[in-house]
C-alpha positions, -999 to +999 in steps of 0.1 A: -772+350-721-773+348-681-735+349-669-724+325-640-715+344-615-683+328-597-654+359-591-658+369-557-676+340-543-655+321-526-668+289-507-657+249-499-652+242-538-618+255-552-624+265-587-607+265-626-600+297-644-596+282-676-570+302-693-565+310-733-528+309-734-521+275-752-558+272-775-557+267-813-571+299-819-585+286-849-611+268-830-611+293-804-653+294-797-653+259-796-625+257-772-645+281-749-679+262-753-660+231-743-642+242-711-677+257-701-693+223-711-664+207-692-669+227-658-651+257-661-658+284-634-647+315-656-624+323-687-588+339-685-576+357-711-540+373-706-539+408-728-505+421-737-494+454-751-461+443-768-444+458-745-449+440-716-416+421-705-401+437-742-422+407-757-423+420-798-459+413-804-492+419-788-514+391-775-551+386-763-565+420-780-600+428-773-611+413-809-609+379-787-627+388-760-650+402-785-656+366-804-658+347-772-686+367-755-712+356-771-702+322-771-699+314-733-721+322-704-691+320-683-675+351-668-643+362-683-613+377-667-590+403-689-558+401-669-536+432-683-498+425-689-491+458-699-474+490-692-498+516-672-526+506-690-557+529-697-590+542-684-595+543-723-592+504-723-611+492-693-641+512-707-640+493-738-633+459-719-669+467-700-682+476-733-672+443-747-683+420-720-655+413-696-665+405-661-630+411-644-598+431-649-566+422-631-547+448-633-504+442-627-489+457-597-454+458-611-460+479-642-493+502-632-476+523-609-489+555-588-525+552-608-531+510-595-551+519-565-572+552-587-578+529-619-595+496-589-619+520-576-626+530-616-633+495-621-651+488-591-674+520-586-676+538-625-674+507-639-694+482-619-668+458-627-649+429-605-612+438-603-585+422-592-548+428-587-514+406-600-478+400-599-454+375-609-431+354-582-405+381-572-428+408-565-433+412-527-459+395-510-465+430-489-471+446-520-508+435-519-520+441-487-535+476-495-555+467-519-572+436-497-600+454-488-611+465-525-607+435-547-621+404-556-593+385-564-555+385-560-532+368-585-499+357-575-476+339-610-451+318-608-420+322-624-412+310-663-380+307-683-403+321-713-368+321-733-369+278-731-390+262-755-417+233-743-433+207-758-462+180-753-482+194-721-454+203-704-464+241-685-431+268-692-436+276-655-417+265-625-437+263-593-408+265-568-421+252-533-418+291-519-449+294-540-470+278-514-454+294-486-465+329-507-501+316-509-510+307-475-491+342-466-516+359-491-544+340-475-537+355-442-538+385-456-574+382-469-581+361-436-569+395-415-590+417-431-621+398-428-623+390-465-621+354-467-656+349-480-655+378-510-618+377-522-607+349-543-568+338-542-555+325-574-521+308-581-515+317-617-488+291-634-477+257-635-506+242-619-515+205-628-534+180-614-501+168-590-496+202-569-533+214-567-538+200-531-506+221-519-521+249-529-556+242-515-542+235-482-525+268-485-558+289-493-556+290-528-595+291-542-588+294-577-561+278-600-556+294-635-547+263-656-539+262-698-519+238-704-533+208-684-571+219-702-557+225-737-525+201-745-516+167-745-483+146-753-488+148-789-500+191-788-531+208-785-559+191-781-585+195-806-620+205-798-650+185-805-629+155-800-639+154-760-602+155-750-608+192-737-635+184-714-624+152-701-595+172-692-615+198-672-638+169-659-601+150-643-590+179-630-624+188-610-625+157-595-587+169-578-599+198-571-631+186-558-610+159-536-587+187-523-616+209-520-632+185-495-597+177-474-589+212-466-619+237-469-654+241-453-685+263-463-665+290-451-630+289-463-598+273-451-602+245-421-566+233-425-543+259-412 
């Protein structure tokens, strides 16, 4: 199967990184061929350790993105949320298909800028670098020049419960002020065309504009592609792709106000 090749390529079309968070993962291939068949630009899947913000349990193990390789021709993004995560790991995440690693700034330490070259030159893989709201927006600029993406979350009471398609994130309005700063950041070191930005969290079909006009290229969105008022939606019943389908056509919109063939045109 040819993969789609979207990570990296960054152009007038914001795109969807459909993430994995809120599936039924009992119909988890279906889910995946129905955001593809919906427009999807790549799959997110978020891979905890257990340990990882002391959540108890693991989530996201390599057994799923084993069972969804095969079943998607869409690239697929491993973002770690773990504690100083391996060399061990991101050769079995190559070995099992992944496209991109994201790799957490906060909880990587001295090794982050060692284990993005790994990816990028042993590995041949696209690699990216993430933080949640909180973590300084200078904290990115060295790695600028070496990755394809940055990921910037925003923050989430994860102890509230939610319910219908309500996100657990909170996109305070400093968010877009930390996008368009991240953008300049990409814009200074000439890497506007090769370095997607993503705004990870609480995205919906309402704020995706603000974002746009900011430089965002990429939107990670779950719960706007998987839930509905009554709970997940259920695949095969159209209700995921008509989802992705409405959101594209914001995106596209917003896409068309604020960026050109070669980025940002809205400053």
């Amino acid at each position: 199967m040819v993969t789609k090749e979207k990570i990296g390529r960054v152009g007038e079309q914001a795109k969807i990184a459909a993430g994995l968070f809120w599936a039924d993962y009992g119909y988890l291939a279906a889910t995946v061929e129905e955001l593809e068949q919906g427009g999807a630009d790549w799959i997110h899947i978020e891979m905890r350790d257990g340990k990882y913000m002391d959540f108890a349990a693991p989530r996201g193990g390599i057994d799923i993105l084993d069972g969804i390789r095969p079943r998607t021709s869409l690239e697929i993004e491993v973002q770690l949320q773990m504690m100083r995560p391996s060399f061990d790991l991101f050769r079995q995440l190559k070995d099992l298909g992944a496209n991109l690693i994201s790799l957490p700034i906060e909880t990587t330490g001295e090794m982050l800028m060692q284990q993005v070259m790994f990816v990028k030159e042993t590995l041949g893989l696209k690699v990216g670098v993430w933080a949640w709201q909180g973590t300084p927006i200078v904290s990115f600029e060295q790695y600028v020049p070496f990755v394809d993406i940055l990921e910037y979350e925003c923050k989430a009471p994860f102890w509230k419960p939610t319910s219908g398609a309500k996100s657990p994130h909170t996109v305070d309005p400093i968010m877009y002020e930390n996008i368009g700063r991240l953008h300049q950041m990409i814009v200074s070191a000439g890497r506007e065309p090769v370095c997607d930005l993503m705004e990870d969290g609480g995205l919906n079909e309402g704020n995706v504009d603000g974002f746009i006009s900011r430089g965002m290229t990429v939107g990670e969105f779950s719960s706007p592609l998987l839930k509905g008022k009554s709970g997940r939606f259920t695949p095969g019943s159209g209700e995921i792709a008509a989802a992705v389908r409405s959101l594209r056509a914001k995106m596209e919109a917003a896409s068309a106000a604020h960026r050109g063939p070669s980025g940002l045109t809205t400053r």
